[in-house]
SEZA-622198 format. One record per residue: residue in one letter; y, x, z of N, C-alpha, C, O in turn. Coordinates in steps of 0.1 Angstrom, whole numbers, plus 5000, padded with zeros to 4 digits. Layout:
AYXZYXZYXZYXZ ...
//
This chain:
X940974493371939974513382939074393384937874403382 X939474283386938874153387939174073370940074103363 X937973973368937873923360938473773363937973733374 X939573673358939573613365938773473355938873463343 X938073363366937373283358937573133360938373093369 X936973073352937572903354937872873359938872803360 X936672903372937272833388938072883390938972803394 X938473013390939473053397940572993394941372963403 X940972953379942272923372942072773379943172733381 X941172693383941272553389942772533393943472613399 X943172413389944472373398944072303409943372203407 X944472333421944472273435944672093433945772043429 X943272013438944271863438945271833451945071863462 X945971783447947171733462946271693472945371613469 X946271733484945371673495944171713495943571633502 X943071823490942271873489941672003493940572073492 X942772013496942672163502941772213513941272323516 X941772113518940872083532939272123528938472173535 X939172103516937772113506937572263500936572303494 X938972373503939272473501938072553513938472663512 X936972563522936372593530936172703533935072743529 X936772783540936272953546934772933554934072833554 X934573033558933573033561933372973576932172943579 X934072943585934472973594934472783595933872713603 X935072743588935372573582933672533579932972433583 X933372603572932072523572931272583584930272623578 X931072603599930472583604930872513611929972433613 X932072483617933172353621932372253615931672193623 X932372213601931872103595929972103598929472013591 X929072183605928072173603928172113615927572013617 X928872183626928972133639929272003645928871963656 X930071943635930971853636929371743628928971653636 X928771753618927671703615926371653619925771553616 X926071783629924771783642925771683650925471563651 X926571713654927371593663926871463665926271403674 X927571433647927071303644926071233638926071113636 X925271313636923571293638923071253650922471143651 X923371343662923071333671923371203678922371143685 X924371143678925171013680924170903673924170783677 X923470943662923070833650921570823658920970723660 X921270943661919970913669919670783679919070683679 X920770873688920770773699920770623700920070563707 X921970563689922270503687921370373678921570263674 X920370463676919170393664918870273666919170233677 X918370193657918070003659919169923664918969803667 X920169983665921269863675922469893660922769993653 X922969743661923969733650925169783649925869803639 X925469813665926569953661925770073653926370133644 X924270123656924170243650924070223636923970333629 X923870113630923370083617924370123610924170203600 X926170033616926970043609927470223608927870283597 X927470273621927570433623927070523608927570613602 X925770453606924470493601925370513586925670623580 X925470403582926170343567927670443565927970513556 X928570423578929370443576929270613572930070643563 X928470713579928470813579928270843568928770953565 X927270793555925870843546927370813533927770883524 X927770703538928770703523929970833524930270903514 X930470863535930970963540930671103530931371163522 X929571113536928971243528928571233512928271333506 X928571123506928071103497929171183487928971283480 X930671063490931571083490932471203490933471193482 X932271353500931871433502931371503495932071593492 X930371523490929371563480930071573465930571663460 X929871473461931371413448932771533449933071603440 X933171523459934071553460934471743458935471813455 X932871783463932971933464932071993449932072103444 X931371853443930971873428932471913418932771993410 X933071783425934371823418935271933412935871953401 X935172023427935672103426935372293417935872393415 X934372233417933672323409934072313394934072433390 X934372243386934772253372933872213359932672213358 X934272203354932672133340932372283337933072373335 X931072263338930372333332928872373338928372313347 X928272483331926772473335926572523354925472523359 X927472543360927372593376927272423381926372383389 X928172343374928572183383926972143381926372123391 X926072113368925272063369923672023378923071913378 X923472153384922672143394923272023408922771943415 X924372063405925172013419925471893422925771833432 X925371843405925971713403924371623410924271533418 X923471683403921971603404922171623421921871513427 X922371703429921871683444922771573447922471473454 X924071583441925071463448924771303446925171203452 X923971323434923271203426921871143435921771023440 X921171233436920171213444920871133461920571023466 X921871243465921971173479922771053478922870983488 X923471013463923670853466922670743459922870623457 X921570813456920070743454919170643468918770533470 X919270773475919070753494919770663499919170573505 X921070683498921670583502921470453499921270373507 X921670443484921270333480919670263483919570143479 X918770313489917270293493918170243506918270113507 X918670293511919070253526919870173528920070143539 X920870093517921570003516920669853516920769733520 X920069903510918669763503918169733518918169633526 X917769803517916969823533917469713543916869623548 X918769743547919469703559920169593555920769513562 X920169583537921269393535919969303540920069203547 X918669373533917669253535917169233552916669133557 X917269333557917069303575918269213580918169113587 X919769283575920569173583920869013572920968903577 X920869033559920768933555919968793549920368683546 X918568853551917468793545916168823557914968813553 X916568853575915968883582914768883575914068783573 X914369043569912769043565913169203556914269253551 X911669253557911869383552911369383538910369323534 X912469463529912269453518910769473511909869533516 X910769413497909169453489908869563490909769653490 X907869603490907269763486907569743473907269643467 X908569903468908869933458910269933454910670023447 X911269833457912669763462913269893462913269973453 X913669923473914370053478913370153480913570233489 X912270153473911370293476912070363457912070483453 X912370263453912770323437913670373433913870413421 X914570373446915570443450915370553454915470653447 X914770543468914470693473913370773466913370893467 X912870733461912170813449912570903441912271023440 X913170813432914070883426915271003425915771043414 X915671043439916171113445914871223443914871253431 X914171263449913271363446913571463437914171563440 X913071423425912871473410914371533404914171643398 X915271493406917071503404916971613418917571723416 X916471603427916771743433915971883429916471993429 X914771823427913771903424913972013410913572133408 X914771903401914971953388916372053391916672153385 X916971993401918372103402918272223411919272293412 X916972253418916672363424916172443416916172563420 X915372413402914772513395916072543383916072653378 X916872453381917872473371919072583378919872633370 X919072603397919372693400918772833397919372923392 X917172833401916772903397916873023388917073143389 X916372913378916572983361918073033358918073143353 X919072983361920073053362920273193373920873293369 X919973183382920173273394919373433390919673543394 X918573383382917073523379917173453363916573343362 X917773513352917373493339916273583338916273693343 X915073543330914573603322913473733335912973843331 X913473673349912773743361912473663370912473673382 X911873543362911873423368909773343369909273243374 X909273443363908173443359906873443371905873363371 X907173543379906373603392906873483399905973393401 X907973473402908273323409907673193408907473123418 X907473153397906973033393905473083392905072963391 X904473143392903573203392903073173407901973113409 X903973213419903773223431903773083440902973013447 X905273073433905672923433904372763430904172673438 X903772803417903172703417901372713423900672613425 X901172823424900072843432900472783453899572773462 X901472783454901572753465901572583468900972533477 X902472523455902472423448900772323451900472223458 X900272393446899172343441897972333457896972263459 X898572433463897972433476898472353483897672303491 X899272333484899972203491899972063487900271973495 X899572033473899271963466897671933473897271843481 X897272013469895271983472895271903487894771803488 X896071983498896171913517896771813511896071723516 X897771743500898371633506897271513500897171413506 X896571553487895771493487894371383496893771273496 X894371523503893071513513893071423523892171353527 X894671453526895171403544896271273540896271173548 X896771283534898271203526897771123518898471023519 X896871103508897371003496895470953497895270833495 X894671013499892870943496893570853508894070743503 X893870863524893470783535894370643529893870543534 X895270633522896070533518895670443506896070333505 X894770503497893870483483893270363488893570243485 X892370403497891370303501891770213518890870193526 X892870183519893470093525892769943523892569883533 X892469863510892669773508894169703502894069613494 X895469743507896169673507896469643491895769673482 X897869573490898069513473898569633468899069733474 X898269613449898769733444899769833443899769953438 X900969743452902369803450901869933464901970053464 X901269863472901369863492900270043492900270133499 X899370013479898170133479899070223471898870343475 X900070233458900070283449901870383453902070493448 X902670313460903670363461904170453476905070533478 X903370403483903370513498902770673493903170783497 X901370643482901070833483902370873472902370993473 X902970853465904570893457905470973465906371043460 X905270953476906371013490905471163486906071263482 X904371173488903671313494903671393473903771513471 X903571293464903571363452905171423446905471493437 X905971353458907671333453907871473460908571563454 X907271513475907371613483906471723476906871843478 X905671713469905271823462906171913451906372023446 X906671783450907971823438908671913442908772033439 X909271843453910371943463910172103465910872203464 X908772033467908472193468908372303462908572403468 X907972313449907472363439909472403433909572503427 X910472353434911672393434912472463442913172553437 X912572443458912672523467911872653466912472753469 X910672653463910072793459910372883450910373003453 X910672843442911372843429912472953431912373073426 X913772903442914672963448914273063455914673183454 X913073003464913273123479912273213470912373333475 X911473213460910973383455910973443444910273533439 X912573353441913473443429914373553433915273553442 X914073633426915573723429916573693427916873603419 X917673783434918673693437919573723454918773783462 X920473693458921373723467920573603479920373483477 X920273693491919773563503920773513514920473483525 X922173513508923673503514923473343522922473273522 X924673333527924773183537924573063531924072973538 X924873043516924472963506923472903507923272783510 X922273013501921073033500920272963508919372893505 X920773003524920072993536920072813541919372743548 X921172783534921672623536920972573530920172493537 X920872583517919772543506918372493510917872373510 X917972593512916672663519916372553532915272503535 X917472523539917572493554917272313552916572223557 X918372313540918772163538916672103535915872053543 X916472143521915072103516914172103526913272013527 X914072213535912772223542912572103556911572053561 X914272073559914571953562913771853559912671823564 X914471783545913471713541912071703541911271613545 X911871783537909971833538909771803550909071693551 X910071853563909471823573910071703578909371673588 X911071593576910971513580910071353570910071223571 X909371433562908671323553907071323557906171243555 X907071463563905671503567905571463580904471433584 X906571453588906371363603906271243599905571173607 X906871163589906971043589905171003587904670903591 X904471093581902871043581902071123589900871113589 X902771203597901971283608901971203622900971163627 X902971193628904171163640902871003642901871013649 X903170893635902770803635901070793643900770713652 X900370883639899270903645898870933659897770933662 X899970973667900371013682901270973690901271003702 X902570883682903370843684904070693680904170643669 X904270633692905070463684906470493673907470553673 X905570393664906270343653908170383656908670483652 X908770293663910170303665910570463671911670503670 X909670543677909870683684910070793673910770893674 X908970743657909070793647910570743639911170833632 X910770653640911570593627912970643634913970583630 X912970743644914670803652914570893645915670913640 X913570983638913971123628915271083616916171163613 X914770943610915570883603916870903600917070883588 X917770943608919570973605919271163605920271233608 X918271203602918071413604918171363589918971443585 X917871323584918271313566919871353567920071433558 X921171323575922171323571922471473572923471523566 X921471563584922171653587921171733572921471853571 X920371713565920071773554921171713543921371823538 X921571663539922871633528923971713537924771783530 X924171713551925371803552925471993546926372063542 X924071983550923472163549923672173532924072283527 X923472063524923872093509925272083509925672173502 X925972023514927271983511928372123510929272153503 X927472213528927972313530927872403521928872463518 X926472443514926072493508927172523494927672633492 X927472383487928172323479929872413478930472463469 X930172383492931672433496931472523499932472553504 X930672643500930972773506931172883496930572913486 X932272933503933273083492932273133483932573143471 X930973173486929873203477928973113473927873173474 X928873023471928572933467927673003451926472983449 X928573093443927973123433926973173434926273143425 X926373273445924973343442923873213444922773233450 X924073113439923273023438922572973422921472943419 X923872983412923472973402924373093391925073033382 X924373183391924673303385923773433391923473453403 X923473533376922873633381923073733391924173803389 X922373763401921873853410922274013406922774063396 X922074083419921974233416920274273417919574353411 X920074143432919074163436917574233429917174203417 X917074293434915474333430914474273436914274303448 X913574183428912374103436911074223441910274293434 X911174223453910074313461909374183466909874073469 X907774263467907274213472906774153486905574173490 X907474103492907174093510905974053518905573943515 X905274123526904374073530904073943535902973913541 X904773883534904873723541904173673527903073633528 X904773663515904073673502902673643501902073543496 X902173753505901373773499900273713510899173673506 X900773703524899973603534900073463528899173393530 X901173413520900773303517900173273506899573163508 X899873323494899373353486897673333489896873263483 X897673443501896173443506895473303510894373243508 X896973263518896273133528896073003511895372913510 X896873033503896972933492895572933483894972833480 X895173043480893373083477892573023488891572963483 X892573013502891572943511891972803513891672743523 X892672743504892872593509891672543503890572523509 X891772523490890672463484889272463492888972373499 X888572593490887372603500887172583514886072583518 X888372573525888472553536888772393535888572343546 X889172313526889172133523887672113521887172033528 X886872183512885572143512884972153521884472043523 X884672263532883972293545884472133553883672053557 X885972113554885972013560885671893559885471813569 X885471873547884871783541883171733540882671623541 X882871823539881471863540880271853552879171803553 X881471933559880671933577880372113576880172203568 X880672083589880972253592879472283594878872203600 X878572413587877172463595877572643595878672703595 X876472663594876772873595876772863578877472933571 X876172813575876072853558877472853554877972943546 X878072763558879072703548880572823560881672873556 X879972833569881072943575880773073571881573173573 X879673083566879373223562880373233546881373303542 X879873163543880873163526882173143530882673233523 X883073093536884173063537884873193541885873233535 X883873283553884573383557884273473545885173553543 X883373493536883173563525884273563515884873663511 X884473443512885473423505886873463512887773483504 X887173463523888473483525888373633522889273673515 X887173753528886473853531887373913513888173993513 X887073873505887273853490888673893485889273973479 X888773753492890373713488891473833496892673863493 X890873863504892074003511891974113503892974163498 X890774153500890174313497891374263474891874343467 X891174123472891774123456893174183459893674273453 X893674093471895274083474895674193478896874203477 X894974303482895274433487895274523472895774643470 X894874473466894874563450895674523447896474613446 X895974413445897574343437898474413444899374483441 X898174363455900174463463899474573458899474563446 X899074673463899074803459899574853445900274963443 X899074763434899774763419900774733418901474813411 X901474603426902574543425903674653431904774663427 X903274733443903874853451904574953436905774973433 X902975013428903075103425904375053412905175143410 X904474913404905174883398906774873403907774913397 X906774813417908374843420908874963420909974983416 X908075073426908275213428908675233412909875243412 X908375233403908775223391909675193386910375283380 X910275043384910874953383912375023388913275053381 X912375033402913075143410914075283406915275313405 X912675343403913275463397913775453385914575543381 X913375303376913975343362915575283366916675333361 X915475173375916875133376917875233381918975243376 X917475313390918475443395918775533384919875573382 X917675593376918375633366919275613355919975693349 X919175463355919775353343921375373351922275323345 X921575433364923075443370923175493376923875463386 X922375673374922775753384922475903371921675933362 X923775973378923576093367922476173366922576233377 X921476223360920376313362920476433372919976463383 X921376493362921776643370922276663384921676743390 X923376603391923676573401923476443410924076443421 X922976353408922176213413923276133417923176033424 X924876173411925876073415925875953404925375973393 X926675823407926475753400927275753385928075843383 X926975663377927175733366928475603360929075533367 X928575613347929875493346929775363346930775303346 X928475313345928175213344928175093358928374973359 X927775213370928375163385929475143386929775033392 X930675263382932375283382932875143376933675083382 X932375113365932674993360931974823367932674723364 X931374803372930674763376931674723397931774623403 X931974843399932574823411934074833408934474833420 X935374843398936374783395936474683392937574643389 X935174583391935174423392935774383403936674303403 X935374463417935674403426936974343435936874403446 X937974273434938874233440939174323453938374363462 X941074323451941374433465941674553459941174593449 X942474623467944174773471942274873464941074853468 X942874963453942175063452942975203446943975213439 X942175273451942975423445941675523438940575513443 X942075603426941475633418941775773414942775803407 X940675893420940976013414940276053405939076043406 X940976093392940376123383940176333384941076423386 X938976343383938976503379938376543369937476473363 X939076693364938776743356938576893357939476963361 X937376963354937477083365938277193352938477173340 X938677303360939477393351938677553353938377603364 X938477583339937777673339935977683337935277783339 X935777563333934377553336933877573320932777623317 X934777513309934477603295933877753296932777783292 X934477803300934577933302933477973309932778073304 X933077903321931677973328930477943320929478003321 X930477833312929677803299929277863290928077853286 X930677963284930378013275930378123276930278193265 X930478213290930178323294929078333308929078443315 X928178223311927478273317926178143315925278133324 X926178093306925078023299925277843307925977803316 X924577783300924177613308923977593321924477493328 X922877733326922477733338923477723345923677613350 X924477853347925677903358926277733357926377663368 X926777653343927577573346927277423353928077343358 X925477393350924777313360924877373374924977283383 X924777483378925077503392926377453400926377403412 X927577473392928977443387928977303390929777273399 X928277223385928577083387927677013397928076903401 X926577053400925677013409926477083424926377033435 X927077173421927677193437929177173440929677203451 X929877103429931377043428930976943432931676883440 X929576883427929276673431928676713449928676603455 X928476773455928076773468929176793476929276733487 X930276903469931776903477932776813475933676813483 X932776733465933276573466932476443473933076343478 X931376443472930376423481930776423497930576323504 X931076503502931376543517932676533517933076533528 X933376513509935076493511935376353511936376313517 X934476293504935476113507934776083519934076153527 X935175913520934475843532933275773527933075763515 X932475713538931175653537931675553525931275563514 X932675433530932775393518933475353500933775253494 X933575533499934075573491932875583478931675593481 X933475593464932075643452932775733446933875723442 X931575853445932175943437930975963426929775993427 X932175933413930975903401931476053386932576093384 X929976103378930276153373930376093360929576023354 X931376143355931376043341930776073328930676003318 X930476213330929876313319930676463319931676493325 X929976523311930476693309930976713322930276693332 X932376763324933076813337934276723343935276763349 X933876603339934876493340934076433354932876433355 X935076373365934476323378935176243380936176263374 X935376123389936076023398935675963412934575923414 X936675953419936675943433937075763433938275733430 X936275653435936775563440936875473452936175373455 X938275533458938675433474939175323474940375303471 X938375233477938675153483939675093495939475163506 X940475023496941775023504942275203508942375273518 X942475213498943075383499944375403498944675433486 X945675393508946775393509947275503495946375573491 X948275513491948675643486948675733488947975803481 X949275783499949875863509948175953513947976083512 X947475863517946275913519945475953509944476013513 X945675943496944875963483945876083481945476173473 X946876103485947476203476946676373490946176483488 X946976293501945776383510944876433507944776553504 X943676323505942576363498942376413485941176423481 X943476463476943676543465943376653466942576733460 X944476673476944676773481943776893485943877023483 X942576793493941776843502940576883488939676963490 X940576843480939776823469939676943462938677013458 X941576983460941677103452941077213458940577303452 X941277223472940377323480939277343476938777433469 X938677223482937277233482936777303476936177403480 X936877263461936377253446937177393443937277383430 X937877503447938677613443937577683452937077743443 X936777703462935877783469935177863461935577833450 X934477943460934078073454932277993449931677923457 X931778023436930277963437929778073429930378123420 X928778103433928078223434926978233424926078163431 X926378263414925878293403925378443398925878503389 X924378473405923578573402924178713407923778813401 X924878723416925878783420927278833414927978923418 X927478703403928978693398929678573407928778493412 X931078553412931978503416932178383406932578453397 X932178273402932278163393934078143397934578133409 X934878143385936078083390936677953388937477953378 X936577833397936677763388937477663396937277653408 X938377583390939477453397939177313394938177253390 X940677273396940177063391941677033388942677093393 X941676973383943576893376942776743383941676703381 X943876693393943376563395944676413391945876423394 X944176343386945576233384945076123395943976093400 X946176103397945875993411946475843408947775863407 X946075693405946175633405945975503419944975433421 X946875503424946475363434947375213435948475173439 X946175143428946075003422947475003414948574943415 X947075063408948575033395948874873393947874793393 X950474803389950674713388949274633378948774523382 X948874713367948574673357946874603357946274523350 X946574703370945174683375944374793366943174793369 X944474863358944174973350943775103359943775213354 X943675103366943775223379942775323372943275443372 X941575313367940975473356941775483346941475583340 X942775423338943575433327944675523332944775623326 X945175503339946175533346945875673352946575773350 X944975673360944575813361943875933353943676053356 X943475833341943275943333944476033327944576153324 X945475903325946775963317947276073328947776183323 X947176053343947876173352946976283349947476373342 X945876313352945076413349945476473336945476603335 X945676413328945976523314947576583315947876683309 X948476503324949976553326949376683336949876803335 X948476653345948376763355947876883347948376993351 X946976893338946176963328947377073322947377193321 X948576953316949877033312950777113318951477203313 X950577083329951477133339951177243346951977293353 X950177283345948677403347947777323360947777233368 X946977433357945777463364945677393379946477443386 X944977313385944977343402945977253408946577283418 X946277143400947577083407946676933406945576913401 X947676793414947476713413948576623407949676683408 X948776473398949676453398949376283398948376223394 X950876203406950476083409950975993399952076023396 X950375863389950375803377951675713383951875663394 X952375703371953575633371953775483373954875423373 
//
């Protein structure tokens, strides 16, 4: 039923268990994190918060390490390794930082601990797209497509507002050349978080941490050059410890039971959402709406602008509409690729597909009796009716979340999910009824039954093996019976 895999075979380290995290544990630990953020805030510029500050960041670092760990060598640890890498990059910018204030009262060179935090960037950036490309193989195209048009629009504002007003500063080369690197480091970021959020792929608690952690960052590097303009210096530099509660949101990320829909394939289907395609729009009006600003606003230049946006909707309305007409496609071919033609139940490729899944299952196998016969005496037709109206009365017989799949010819299976025995031998029961009712064919009587073998969660985990073998004992035994696998 389950496959079992590296991780899973992991041996437990002594004392680590704690790192074992339900779901339930990592919001404890998120809670337990805003906490002490919150404490770090307060506590800001004074040498108890510094040491608070230090003490906490190695903490998590530490932390980080520790839940890379647990993951196992191989291509899933590597993304994970670079965020844990990066956040003891930061640290290390922040260690420099604070020896040279308490030790050398004076603030470090431009470049010192900026070569640190810099560096951090690119090592995250690279491990959000190396999620990516794992997460969506080979569906990864439209994303980065989307991705870097957004990229690039965000790029063009940081230029405008973020890196020219600093160019022409005056100040020394290091002082002009290494402050706009923050807004080209943040473009990075970006362009990999995107990457994620408009790949296909599972949007589970993981994901959302991910997602949560980066945009963190983003916005707290974008106040650090916005904030300043409205606000005193030291009022800005309290954002400063919200960096920890972004390494915690990875960390969780890191530890949580699904952790994999982060870097393994999806079921998911990339649809187009209208939020998309609003950004997309607003990413076409950056450029010409930076020139207007640039320029000086008159009616000429507002006439074109609204033209161009005028433009830019009526293109984007054609694209969705194509892009529509291609999922609707895309769609239908996947449903057929695992659903039977003739009766629209699913076909073996789902059946197999959902005995991956861990957990008590029970498994009726059918076989109908007598359906040779309406075949070969009342043509294809009578026996498509035969099976199109057997799949609607097993259909109405299980529960919501039960699957009833056709496997080909007159072969069928029922798969329940925590399905006691006792109750599978019930629902046999109720089956042979069903499917014994009278079906009607040009005003002939169709006569027709089911042999069912009943298998639930056999030692072996074989549970369609198992019931195939009862089905053919039931087959032996005659007509219209059920029997339960050994």
């Amino acid at each position: 039923m389950r496959r079992v895999t590296a991780e899973d075979a992991q041996v437990r380290r002594p004392g680590a268990d704690w790192l074992h995290m339900t779901t339930g544990r990592i919001w404890v630990f998120l809670g337990g994190a805003t906490s002490a953020v919150t404490g770090l805030v307060m506590t800001y510029g004074t040498t108890v918060g510094d040491v608070l500050y230090m003490i906490t960041y190695v903490t998590m670092c530490v932390m980080a390490w520790m839940a890379v760990a647990r993951i196992g060598a191989g291509p899933d640890r590597r993304p994970w390794a670079l965020v844990a890498t990066a956040q003891v990059l930061w640290l290390t910018g922040d260690a420099i930082e604070l020896a040279y204030f308490y030790l050398a009262a004076a603030v470090p060179p431009v470049g010192l601990a900026d070569a640190f935090w810099l560096a951090g960037y690119p090592l995250l950036a690279v491990a959000l797209t190396m999620m990516a490309r794992r997460r969506a193989p080979r569906q990864l195209r439209s994303a980065v497509l989307d991705g870097l048009t957004l990229t690039v629009a965000a790029g063009l504002a940081s230029w405008q507002f973020l890196i020219l007003p600093v160019l022409g500063t005056g100040f020394s080369l290091a002082e002009s050349i290494v402050p706009p690197l923050y807004p080209i480091a943040d473009v990075a970021l970006l362009a990999g978080v995107l990457f994620i959020a408009l790949s296909p792929g599972g949007r589970g608690t993981p994901t959302r941490l991910l997602l949560g952690a980066v945009g963190l960052y983003l916005t707290i590097d974008i106040s650090y050059n916005v904030l300043p303009l409205f606000l005193e210096y030291d009022v800005v530099a309290r954002i400063g410890p919200l960096i920890m509660l972004g390494n915690a949101l990875l960390i969780a990320a890191c530890l949580h039971p699904d952790r994999a829909e982060l870097t393994r394939p999806g079921q998911r289907v990339n649809v187009l959402h209208p939020s998309r395609v609003l950004f997309l729009g607003l990413a076409f009006l950056t450029a010409p709406t930076l020139s207007l600003l640039q320029s000086g606003v008159d009616r000429n230049s507002v006439i074109a602008l609204a033209a161009t946006a005028l433009s830019t909707a009526f293109v984007l309305t054609r694209f969705t509409i194509a892009v529509r007409e291609q999922e609707r496609a895309q769609a239908q071919l996947a449903h057929q690729a695992r659903h039977d033609p003739l009766t629209g139940l699913a076909n073996r490729s789902v059946l197999s597909d959902e005995l991956e899944r861990p957990g008590p299952v029970a498994v009726l196998y059918l076989d109908l009796d007598g359906f040779k016969e309406v075949n070969d005496t009342h043509g294809h037709e009578a026996g498509d009716l035969v099976l199109s109206t057997v799949a609607g009365r097993l259909s109405a017989a299980v529960r919501a979340t039960d699957l009833v799949v056709r496997l080909g010819g007159d072969e069928f299976v029922l798969l329940c999910p925590g399905l006691p025995q006792a109750e599978a031998i019930g629902l046999a029961e109720r089956v042979l009824a069903d499917v014994a009712q009278p079906i009607t064919f040009r005003g002939t009587v169709l006569d027709i039954g089911a042999s069912i073998g009943i298998a639930a969660d056999a030692p072996d985990r074989d549970v369609l093996r198992s019931a195939d073998m009862a089905m053919y004992e039931a087959k032996k035994q005659g007509r219209g019976r059920w029997v339960l696998a050994a």
